[in-house]
N, C-alpha and C positions, 0 to 999 in steps of 0.2 A: 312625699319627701320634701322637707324644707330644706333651707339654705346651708342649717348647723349639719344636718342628718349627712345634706351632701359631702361637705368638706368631710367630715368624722369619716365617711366611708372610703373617698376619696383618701385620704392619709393614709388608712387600715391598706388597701389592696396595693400602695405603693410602697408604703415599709414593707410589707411581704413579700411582695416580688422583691425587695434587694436585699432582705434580708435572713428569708424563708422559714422564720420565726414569728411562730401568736404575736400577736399585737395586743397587751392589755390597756388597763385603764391608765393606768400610770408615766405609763408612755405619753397622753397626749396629754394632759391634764397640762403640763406647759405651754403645748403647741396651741392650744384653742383656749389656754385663759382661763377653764372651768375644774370644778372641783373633781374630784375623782367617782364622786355619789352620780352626778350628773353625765358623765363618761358613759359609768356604770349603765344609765339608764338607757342612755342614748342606743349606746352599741345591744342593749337588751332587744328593745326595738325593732334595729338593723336583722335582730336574729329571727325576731318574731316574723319580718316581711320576707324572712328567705334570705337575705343579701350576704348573713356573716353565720358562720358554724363554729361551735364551740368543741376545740382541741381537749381529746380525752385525758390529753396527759400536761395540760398546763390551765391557768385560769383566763387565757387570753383567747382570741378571737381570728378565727381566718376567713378569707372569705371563699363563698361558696361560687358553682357556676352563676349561677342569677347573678350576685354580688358583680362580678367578674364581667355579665353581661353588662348587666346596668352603666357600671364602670365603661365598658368601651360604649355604650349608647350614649351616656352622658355625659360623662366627667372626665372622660381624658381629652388631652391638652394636644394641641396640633406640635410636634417635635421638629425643629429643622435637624438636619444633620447635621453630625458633627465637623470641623473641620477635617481632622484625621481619618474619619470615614471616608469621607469624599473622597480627599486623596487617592486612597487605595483604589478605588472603585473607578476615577478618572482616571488612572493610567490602562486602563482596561481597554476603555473608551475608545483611548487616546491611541491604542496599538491597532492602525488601520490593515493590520496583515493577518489580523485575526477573524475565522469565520463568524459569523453571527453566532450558531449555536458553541461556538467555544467561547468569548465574549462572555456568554449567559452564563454558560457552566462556572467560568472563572470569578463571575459576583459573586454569585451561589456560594465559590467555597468560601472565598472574605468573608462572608456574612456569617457564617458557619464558624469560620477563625472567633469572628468579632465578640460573634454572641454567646457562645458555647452551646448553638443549638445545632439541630440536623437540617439540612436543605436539600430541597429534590425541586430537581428540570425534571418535567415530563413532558418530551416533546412529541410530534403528530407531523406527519408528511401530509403536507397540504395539496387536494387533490386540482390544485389550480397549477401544479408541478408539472410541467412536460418533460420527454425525456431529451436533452441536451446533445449526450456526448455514452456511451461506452467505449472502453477500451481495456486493453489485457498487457499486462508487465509481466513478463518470466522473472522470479526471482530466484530459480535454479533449474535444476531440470529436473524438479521433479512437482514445483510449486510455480501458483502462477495468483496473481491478484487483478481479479477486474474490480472495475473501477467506474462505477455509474453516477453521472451527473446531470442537471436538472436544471430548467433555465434560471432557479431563483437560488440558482448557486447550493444547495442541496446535492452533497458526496458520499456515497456510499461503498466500502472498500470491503471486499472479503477476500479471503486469501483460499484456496483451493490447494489441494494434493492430488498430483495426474500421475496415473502410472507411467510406463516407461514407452509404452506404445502406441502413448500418445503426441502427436506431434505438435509442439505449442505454433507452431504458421498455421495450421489448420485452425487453433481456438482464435490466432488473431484474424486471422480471413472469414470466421462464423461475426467476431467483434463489427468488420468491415459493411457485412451483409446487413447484420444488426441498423448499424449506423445509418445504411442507405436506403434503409424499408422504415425503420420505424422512428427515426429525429421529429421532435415535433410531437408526437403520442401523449397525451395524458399519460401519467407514472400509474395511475391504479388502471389503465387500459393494457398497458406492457405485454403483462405476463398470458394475456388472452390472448392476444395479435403475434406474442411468439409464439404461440403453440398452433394458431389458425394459418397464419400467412410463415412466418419464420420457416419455421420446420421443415415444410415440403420442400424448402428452396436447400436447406442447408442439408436434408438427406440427399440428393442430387448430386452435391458440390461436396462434402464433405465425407472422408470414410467410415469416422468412429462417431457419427452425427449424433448418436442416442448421447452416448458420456459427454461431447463437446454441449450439446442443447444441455445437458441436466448443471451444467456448471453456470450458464448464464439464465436460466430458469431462476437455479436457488440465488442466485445475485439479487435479478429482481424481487422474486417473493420475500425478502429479507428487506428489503426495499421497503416495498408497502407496508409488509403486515408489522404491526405492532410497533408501540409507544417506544421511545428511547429514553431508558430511564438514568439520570445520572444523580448519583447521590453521596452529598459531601457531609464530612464527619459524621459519619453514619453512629460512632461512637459516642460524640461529645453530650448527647443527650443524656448520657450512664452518667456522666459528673457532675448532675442535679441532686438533688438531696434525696427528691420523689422520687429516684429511683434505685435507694441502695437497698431494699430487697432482692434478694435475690433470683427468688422467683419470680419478681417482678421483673427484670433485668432479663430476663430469658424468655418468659413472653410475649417482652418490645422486643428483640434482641430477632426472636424467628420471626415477624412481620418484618422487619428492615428485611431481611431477607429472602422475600417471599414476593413477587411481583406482582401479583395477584393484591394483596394488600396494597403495596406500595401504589398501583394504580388508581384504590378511593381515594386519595391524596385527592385528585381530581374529579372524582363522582358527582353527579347532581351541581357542577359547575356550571349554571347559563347565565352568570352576570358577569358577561363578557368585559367591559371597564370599571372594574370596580374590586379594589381590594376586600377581600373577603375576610372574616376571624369567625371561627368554629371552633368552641369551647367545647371539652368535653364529649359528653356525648352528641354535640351537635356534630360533629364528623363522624366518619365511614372510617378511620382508620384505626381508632382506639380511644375508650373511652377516657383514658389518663393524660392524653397530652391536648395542647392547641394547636390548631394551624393554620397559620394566617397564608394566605397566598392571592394569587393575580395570573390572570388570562393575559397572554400575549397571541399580535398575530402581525407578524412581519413580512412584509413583500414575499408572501406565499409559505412561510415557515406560522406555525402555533403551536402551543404548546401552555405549559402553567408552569409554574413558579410557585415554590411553596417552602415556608419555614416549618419546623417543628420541634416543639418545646414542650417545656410543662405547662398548663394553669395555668402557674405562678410564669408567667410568660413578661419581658418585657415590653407591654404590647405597642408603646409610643413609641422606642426604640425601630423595632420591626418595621411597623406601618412607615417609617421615615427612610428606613433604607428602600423599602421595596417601590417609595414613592419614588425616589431618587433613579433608582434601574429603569423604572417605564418610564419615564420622560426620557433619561436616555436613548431608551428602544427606540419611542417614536423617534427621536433627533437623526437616529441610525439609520429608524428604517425611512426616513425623508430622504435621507441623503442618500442610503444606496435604493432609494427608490426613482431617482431623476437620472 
């Protein structure tokens, strides 16, 4: 690829992405000063190495994934952010009453607003988590919410339905026991050490101790087990052009919804610093869209970060917000790390 091939292909995948329209010859023949025969030749070429595909329903040129790869290997352009982006994203920051993982969620949707693409948290209880703090709120008398906390500020809240013959001083005196046997626990050792040591103590002291244990059981196991997925404008993807089939529209449409799916977003992730872009079929999620994303790991929280779009992805855009959020993270997690 020389110098001309470059810029030519370079032009093609950037009018595309904003415009979502073949790119013929005539198009650059101003931009690059050359005849339209010599266009012609060039982008023939581009087709012949894989880089551009020819649209069955126009005379002009799109680019393919290779194209696309190529493009983000070589030719795109480092993007600052915008000021107006910033903005948004700095008041985020700036709100120090916000947890960490809501912080993250709250980028996520901006960028989601921004782009008109889908964004997903998928976060991970890090097992460097000890158990902090449980405790039991009545919120009538027939409900009740524990409330598990974690020394890296990690809160987990479920809400419970007790029958009528259960007495909530009994769940908060099980809470007490909890507290004064197992603070200090690794969070994935929990749910062992209340079934090993808990239990025996709380069938002794407690009446209904089978129902009282199964309520702070499933606290914890909801704790551990599995990803927290949050995921913003799950829709705005449907408002790309690539997706007004409708059958197509309904085969993204059940993976959004499907968690299972939703968690390749993350698959085969080990390049822990470094923003990643998966074209096509280079993700696990679907072969129709891109997903650029990024590992985070904050004073005992992890998880990923991940956009999702079409192809036709703005991918200098992307790669500048998602640079902008991890340099904040680490900023965040220095600071709530002293």
């Amino acid at each position: 690829m020389d110098a001309r091939r470059n810029s030519i292909l370079k032009e093609i995948v950037e009018t595309f992405i904003k415009t979502a329209k073949p790119v013929g010859s005539k198009a650059l023949c101003d931009k690059f000063n050359l005849s339209s025969a010599t266009i012609r030749n060039e982008m023939a070429v581009l087709e012949e190495l894989g880089y551009l595909e020819k649209n069955h329903v126009s005379s002009g040129r799109v680019p393919s994934e290779a194209g696309y790869r190529y493009y983000v290997e070589h030719l795109m352009e480092a993007e600052k952010i915008t000021g107006s982006d910033m903005l948004k994203l700095q008041k985020i920051f700036a709100n120090g009453e916000l947890e960490l993982s809501d912080a993250i969620n709250k980028c996520m949707e901006i960028i989601s607003d921004l782009t008109n693409y889908t964004s997903v948290v998928l976060g991970k209880n890090s097992k460097d988590n000890n158990l902090l703090q449980v405790s039991v709120i009545a919120l009538n008398e027939n409900q009740v919410v524990a409330i598990v906390c974690t020394d890296k500020g990690n809160v987990e809240n479920k809400v419970f339905s007790i029958d009528n013959t259960i007495d909530v001083k009994e769940i908060i005196k099980t809470s007490e026991i909890i507290n004064k046997m197992l603070v200090g626990t690794p969070i994935d050792e929990v749910s062992l050490r209340l079934e090993e040591d808990v239990k025996p103590v709380i069938k002794r002291q407690i009446k209904q101790y089978e129902t009282v244990y199964n309520i702070f059981y499933d606290a914890f196991n909801d704790f551990v087990v599995g990803n927290s997925i949050h995921i913003a404008g799950r829709n705005n993807i449907f408002n790309q052009p690539e997706y007004n089939d409708i059958s197509e529209l309904k085969r993204l449409a059940n993976k959004f919804d499907d968690e299972a799916y939703i968690e390749k977003v993350a698959e085969n992730d080990n390049d822990e610093n470094e923003i990643k872009i998966f074209i096509g079929d280079e993700n696990e999620f679907d072969p129709n869209v891109t997903i650029i994303r990024k590992k985070y790991h904050i004073n005992g929280e992890e998880g990923t970060i991940a956009v999702i779009g079409p192809k036709r992805m703005d991918y200098q855009r992307i790669v500048s917000l998602l640079e902008y959020i991890d340099e904040k993270l680490d900023k965040r997690g220095g600071k709530d790390g002293k």
